[in-house]
N, C-alpha and C positions, 0 to 999 in steps of 0.2 A: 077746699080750704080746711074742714073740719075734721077730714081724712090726714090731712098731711101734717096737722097738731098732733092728733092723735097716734101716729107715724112716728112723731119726732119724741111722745109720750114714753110711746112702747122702746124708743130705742135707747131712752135713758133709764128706765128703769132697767131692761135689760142688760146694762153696764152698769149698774148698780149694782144688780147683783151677783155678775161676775167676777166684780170686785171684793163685795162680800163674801163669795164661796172662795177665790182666791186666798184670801186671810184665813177663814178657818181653815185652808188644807195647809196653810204654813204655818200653824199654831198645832194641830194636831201634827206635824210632822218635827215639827220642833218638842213635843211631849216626847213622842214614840222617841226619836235618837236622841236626845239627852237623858233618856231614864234608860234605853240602852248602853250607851257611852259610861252615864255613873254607875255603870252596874259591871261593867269591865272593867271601867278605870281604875275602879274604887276596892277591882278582887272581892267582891261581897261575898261570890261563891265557896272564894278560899279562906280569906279571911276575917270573913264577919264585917259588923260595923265601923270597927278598928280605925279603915281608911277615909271614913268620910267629912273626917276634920282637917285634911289636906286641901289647901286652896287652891292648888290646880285644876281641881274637880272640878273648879266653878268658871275657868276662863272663859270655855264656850258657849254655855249657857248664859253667860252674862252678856258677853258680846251678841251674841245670837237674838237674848232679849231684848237690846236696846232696837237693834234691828225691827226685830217684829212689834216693837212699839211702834216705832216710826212707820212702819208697813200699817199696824191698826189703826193709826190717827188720821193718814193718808185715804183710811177708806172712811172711818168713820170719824175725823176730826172735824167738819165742817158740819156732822148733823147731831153732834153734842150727845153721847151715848146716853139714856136716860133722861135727857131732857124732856120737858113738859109736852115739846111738839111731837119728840119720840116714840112720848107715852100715848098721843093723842092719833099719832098714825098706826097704831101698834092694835089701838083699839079697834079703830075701823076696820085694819087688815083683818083681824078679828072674826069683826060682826059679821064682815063681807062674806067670809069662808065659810059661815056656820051656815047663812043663807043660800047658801049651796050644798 
């Protein structure tokens, strides 16, 4: 019985954090081609800073934003980023680590 809590432990945390490293690779992939895209879009190479008062720069990044909001909430909405319990498992993972 105490194997298959602990079963059921390992298999939620390990989808925890799937979910977790899934977010960051579509936060870092969303930096990397939106700071490529405004850096084509925008001609910075030809024409300086010139173009980046232009609001089209901003469609896909914005929409892509709200996306990955919704994506970040989705992993981390229900355990309150920075919350006290946050801060309080953050510690332990912590301590645990060092103790090792």
């Amino acid at each position: 019985m105490r194997d298959l809590e602990q079963q059921h432990r390992y298999e939620k945390a390990k989808k925890r954090v799937e979910n977790e490293k899934g977010f960051y690779t579509h936060l870092t992939v969303y930096i990397v081609i939106n700071i490529i895209l405004l850096i084509t879009n925008a001609d910075i190479i030809d024409d300086g800073l010139k173009n980046l008062g232009s609001w089209h720069l901003y469609i896909t990044p914005t929409l892509w934003g709200i996306g990955l909001f919704f994506h970040g909430f989705s992993v981390f909405g229900k355990y309150k980023i920075f919350s006290r319990k946050w801060e309080e498992r953050k510690i332990k993972e912590l301590m645990d680590r060092d103790n090792f």
